[in-house]
C-alpha positions as CSV (number, residue, x, y, z in Angstrom):
1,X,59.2,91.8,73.7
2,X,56.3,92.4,76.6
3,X,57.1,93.4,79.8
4,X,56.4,89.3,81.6
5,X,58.9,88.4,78.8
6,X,61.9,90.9,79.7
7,X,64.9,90.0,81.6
8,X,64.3,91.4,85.0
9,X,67.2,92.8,87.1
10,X,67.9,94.5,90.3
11,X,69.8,97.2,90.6
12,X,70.9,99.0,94.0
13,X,73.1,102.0,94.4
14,X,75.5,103.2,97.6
15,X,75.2,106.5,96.5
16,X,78.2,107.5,98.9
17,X,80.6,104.9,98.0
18,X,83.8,106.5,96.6
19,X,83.8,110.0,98.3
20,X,86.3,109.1,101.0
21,X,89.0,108.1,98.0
22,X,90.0,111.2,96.7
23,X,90.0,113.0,99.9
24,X,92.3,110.6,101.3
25,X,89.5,108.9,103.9
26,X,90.1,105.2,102.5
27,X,86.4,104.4,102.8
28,X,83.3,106.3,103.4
29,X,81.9,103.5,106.0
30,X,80.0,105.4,109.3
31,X,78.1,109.0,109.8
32,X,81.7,110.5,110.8
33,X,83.7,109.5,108.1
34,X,81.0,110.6,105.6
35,X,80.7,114.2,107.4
36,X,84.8,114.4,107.5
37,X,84.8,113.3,103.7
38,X,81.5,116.1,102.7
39,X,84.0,118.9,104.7
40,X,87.2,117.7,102.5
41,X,85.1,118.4,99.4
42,X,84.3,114.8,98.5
43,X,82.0,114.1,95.3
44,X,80.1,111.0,95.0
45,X,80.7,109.3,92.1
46,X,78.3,106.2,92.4
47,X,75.4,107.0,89.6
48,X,78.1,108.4,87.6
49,X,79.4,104.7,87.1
50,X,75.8,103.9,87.3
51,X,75.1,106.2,84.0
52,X,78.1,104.7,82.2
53,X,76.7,101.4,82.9
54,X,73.0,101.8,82.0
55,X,74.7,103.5,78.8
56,X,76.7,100.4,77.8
57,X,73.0,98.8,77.7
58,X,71.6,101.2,75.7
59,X,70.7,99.1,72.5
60,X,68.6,96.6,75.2
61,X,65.9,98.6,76.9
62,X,63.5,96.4,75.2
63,X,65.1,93.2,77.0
64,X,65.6,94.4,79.8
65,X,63.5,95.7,82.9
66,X,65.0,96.7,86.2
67,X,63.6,96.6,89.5
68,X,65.6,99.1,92.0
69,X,65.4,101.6,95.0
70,X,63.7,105.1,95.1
71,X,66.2,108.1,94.9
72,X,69.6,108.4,94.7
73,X,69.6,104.8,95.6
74,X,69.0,103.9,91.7
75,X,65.7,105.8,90.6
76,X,67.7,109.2,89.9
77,X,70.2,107.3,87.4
78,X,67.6,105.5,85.6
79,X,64.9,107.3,85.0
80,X,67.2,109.3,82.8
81,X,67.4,106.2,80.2
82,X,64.1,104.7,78.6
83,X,64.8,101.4,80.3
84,X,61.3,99.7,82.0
85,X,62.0,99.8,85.8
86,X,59.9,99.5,89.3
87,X,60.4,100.7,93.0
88,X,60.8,99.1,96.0
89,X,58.4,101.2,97.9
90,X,58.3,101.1,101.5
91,X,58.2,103.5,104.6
92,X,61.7,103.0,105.5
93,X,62.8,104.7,101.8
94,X,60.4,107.2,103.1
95,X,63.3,109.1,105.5
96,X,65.7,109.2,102.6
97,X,65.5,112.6,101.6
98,X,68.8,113.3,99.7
99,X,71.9,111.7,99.0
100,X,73.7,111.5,102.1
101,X,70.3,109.8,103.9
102,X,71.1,106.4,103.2
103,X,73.1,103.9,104.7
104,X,73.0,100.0,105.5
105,X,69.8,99.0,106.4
106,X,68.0,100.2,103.2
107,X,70.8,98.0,101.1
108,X,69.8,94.9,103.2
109,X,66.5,95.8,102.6
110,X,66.0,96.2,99.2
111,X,68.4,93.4,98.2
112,X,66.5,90.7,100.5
113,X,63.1,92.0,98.4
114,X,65.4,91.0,95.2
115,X,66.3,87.5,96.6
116,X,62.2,87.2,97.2
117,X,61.2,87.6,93.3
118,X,61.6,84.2,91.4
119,X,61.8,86.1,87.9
120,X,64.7,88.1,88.9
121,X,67.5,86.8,87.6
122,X,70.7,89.0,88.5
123,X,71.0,91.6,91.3
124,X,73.9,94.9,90.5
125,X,74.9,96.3,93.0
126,X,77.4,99.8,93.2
127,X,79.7,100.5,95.7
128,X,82.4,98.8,97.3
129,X,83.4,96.0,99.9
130,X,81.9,97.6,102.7
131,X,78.3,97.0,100.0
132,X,79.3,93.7,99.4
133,X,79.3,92.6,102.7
134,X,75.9,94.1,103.0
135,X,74.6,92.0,100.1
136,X,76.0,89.2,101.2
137,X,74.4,89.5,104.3
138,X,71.3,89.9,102.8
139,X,71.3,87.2,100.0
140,X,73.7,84.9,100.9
141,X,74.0,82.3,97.7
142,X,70.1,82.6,97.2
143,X,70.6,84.6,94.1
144,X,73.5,85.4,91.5
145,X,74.7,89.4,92.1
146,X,77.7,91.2,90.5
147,X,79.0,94.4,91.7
148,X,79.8,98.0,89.8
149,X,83.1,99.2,91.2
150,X,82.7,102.6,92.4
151,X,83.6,102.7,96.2
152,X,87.1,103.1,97.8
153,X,88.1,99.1,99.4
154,X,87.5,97.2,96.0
155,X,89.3,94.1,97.1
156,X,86.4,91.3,96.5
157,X,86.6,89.2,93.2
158,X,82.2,89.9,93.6
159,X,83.2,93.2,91.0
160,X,83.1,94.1,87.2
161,X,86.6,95.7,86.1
162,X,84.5,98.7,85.4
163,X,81.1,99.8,84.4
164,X,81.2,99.0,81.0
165,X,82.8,95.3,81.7
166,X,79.7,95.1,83.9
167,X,77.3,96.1,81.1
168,X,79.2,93.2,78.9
169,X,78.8,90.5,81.6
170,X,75.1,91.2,81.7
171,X,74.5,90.6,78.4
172,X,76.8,87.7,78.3
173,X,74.9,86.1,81.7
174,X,71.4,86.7,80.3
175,X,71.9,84.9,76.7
176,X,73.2,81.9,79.1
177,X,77.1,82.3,77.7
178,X,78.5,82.9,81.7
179,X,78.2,79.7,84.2
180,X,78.0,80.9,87.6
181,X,80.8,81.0,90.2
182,X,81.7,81.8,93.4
183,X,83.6,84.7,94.2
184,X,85.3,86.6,97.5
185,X,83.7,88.8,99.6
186,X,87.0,90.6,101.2
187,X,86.7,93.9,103.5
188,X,89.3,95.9,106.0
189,X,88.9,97.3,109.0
190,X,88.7,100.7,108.1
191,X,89.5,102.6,111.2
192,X,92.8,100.2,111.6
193,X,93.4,101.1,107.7
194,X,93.6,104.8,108.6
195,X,96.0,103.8,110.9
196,X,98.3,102.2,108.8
197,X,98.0,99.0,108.9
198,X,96.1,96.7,106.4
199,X,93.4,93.9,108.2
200,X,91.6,92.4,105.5
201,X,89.2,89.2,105.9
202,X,87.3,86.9,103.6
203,X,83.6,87.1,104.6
204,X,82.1,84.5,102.5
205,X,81.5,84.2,99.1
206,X,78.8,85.6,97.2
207,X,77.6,83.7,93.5
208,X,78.3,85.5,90.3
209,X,78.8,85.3,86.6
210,X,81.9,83.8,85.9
211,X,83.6,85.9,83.4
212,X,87.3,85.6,83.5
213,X,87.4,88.8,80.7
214,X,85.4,91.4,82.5
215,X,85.6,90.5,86.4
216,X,88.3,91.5,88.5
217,X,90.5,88.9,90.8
218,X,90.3,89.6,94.6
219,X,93.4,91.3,95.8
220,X,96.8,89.2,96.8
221,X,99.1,90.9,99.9
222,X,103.0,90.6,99.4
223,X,104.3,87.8,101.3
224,X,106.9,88.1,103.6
225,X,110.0,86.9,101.3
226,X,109.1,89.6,98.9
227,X,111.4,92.0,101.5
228,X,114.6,91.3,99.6
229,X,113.0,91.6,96.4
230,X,111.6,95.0,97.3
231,X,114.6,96.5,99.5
232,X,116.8,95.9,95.5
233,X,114.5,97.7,93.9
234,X,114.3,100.4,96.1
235,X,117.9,100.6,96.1
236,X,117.6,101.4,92.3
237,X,115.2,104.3,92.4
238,X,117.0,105.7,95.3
239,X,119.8,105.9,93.1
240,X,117.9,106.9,90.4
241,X,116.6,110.1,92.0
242,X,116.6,113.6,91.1
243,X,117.5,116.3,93.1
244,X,114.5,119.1,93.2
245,X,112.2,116.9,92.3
246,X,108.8,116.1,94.3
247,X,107.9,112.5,94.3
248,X,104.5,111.2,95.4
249,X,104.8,107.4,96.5
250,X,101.7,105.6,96.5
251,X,100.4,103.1,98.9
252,X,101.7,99.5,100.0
253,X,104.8,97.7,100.9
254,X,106.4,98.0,97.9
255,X,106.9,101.8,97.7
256,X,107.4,102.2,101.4
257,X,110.5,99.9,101.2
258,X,112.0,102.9,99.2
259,X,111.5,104.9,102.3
260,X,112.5,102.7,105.3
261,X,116.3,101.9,103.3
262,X,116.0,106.1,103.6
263,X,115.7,105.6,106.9
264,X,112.2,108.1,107.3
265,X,108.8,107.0,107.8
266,X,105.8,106.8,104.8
267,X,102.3,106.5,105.4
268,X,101.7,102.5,104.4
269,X,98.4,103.1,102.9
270,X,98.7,106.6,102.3
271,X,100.2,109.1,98.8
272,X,103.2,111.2,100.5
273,X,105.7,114.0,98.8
274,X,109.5,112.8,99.0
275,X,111.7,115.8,98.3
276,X,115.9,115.6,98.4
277,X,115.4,112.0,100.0
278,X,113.4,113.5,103.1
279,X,109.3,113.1,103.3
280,X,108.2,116.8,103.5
281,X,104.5,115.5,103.5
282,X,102.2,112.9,104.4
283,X,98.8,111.2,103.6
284,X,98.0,113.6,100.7
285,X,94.3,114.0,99.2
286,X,93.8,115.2,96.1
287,X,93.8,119.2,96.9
288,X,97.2,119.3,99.0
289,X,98.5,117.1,95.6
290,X,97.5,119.3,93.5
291,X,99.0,122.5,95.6
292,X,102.4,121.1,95.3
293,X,101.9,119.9,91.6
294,X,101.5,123.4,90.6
295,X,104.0,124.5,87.8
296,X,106.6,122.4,90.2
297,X,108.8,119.1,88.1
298,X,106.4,116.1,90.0
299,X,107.1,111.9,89.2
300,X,104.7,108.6,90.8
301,X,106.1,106.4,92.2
302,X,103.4,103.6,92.6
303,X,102.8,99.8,92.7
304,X,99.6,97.8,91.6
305,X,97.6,96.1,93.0
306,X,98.6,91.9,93.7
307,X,96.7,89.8,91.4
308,X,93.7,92.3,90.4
309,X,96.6,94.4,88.5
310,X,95.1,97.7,88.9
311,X,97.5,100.7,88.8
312,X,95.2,103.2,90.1
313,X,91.9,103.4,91.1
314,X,91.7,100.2,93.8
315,X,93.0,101.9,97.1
316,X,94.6,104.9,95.3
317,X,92.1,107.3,94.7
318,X,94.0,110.3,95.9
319,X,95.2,109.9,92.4
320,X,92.5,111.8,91.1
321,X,91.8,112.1,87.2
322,X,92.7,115.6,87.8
323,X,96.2,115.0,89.3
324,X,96.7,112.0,86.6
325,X,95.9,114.4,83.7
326,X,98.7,116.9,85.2
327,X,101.5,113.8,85.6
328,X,102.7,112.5,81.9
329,X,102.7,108.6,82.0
330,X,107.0,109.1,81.4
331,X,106.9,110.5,84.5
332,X,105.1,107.7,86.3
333,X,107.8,104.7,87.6
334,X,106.5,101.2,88.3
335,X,107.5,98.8,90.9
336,X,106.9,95.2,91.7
337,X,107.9,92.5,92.6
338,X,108.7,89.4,90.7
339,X,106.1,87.6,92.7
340,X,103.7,90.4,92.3
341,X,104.0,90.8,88.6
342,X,103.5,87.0,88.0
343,X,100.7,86.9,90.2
344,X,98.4,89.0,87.2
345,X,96.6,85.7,86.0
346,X,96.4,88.0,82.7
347,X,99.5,89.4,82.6
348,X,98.3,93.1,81.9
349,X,98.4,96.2,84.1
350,X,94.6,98.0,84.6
351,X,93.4,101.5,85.5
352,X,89.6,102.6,86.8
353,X,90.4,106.1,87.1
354,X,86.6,106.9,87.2
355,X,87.2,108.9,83.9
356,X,86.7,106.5,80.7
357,X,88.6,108.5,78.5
358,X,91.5,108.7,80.5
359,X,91.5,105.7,81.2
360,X,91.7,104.7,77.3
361,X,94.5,107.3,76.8
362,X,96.4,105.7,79.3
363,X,96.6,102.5,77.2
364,X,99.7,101.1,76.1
365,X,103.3,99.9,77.1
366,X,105.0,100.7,80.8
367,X,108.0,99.3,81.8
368,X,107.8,97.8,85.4
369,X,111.1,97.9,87.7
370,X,111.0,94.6,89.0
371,X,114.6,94.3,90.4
372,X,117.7,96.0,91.0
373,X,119.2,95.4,87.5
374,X,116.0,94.1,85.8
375,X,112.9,95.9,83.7
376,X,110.1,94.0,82.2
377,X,107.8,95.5,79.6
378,X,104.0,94.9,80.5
379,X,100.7,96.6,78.8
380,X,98.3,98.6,80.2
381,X,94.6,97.8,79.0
């Protein structure tokens, strides 16, 4: 195939989205927040997930020709693969000098050049809400985009499940087998999210390949007569606990409903460390985690994610591979909700753990407290 006849794609990379998760930041959106999250020891993670998913094309580089941003903003990633690309070249990538350089402005930029060239059929874009918003301001419904999941707010319905479900939709949408749809564009407000309280809003709708196997569903809050459901259920793991035994509770309303019929507080968006029924610490990031995991008995106590499913890795990045590989899955208890469990539209449990082979050994059946007196069986794919 010549290079007029390739499929041509764009392909443009937050190189900082992600850093912020493990660290327990929440996001990585402003100067500040990206210095806090460098002197925490955050590790971008973006062109990993970009290498995963230029790998799952491998077997196309003759197809397939990308058009994408100099740097760590895409060039870095794929110049490592023999795939047929071009640079956006102008003065304003001229100032990005390493990976920390960019921000806002050169996304806009580069995807409003994209949404310019009539043979470009698909723009990729890696990060997180906070990058979708800045894709959709740029491009609007002018031309069909998907995102790569790699920040920490993946809310929108605009994103793969993962890298490789990414890699599968492309293929699928350039041998015409995906109609296009619209999908959310969802973000918080990430300073009132470090405070505890979750603000999210729809911000439009961006156009994407439809593929009901390999996107993910924007995310689904618990509504307000989920209370009773949740205060049962945290009646049974209350009495369910072991003395001497640290607990980290994840995130959301679910968990926390375990600590207010305690009668302590929990961060609501945060990973604490419940010990003899009293919180002995709060808003964890992966290093404080991993000091109290050390050699001591340690259980999850988490809840997924309403209608996207995911277990960890959306909002929950403090659950590092690292702390996940220390944890056996017997020794991780799910909660939910009747309404929450129903509300999967697929009916399985997900993880994005940013480690594939993790991920894959985590695979199989959980069992899912959904009541005081009531368990349901539900895989994890």
């Amino acid at each position: 195939m010549s290079n007029s006849n390739k499929f041509i794609l764009g392909l443009i990379v937050n190189p900082i989205s992600g850093m912020g998760g493990s660290v327990g930041l929440k996001g990585t959106d402003g100067k500040e927040t990206l210095k806090r999250a460098i002197k925490l020891g955050g590790k971008p993670n973006a062109n990993q997930r970009v290498k995963e998913f230029l790998h799952s094309l491998e077997g196309f580089q003759s197809k397939i020709k990308f058009i994408t941003c100099p740097g760590y903003m895409g060039e870095i990633s794929i110049k490592k693969f023999n795939f047929d690309y071009e640079l956006i070249i102008n003065p304003l990538f001229h100032k990005v000098k390493g990976l920390y350089n960019t921000n806002a402005e050169h996304t806009k930029f580069a995807a409003q050049k994209m949404k310019e060239m009539e043979d470009l059929k698909l723009i990729l874009f890696v990060g997180g809400d906070g990058t979708a918003r800045d894709i959709l301001d740029a491009v609007g419904a002018m031309k069909p985009c998907l995102g790569i999941p790699s920040g920490v707010k993946i809310y929108s319905s605009v994103f793969s499940l993962n890298p490789k479900a990414a890699a599968s939709t492309v293929l699928q949408f350039l041998w015409d087998e995906l109609p296009l749809t619209q999908s959310e564009v969802l973000d918080i407000n990430e300073e009132a999210y470090r405070k505890g309280e979750l603000v999210s809003k729809l911000y439009g709708y961006l156009i994407t390949p439809n593929s009901p196997e390999y996107g993910q569903y924007s995310k689904l809050s618990s509504p307000p007569s989920d209370q009773n459901n949740q205060e049962r259920i945290a009646e049974k793991i209350i009495e369910n606990l072991e003395e001497n035994t640290y607990y980290l509770l994840g995130p959301g309303t679910t968990v926390k409903a375990i600590t207010d019929k305690l009668g302590i507080q929990k961060t609501l968006l945060g990973v604490d460390l419940l010990y003899n029924n009293q919180i002995i610490a709060s808003d964890l990031n992966e290093q404080q985690i991993l000091a109290y995991i050390n050699n001591n008995p340690i259980k999850i106590i988490v809840s997924f994610i309403g209608r996207q499913g995911f277990l960890f890795g959306r909002g929950n990045l403090q659950f590092t591979p690292k702390i996940l590989k220390l944890v056996s899955t017997s020794n991780i208890i799910i909660i939910a909700t009747k309404f929450k469990l129903t509300s999967i539209p697929d009916h399985c449990l997900r993880v994005d753990s940013r480690d594939a082979d993790l991920d894959n050994k985590m695979r199989g059946l959980y069992k899912v407290i959904t009541d005081y007196d009531e368990i349901r069986i539900i895989e994890l794919k």
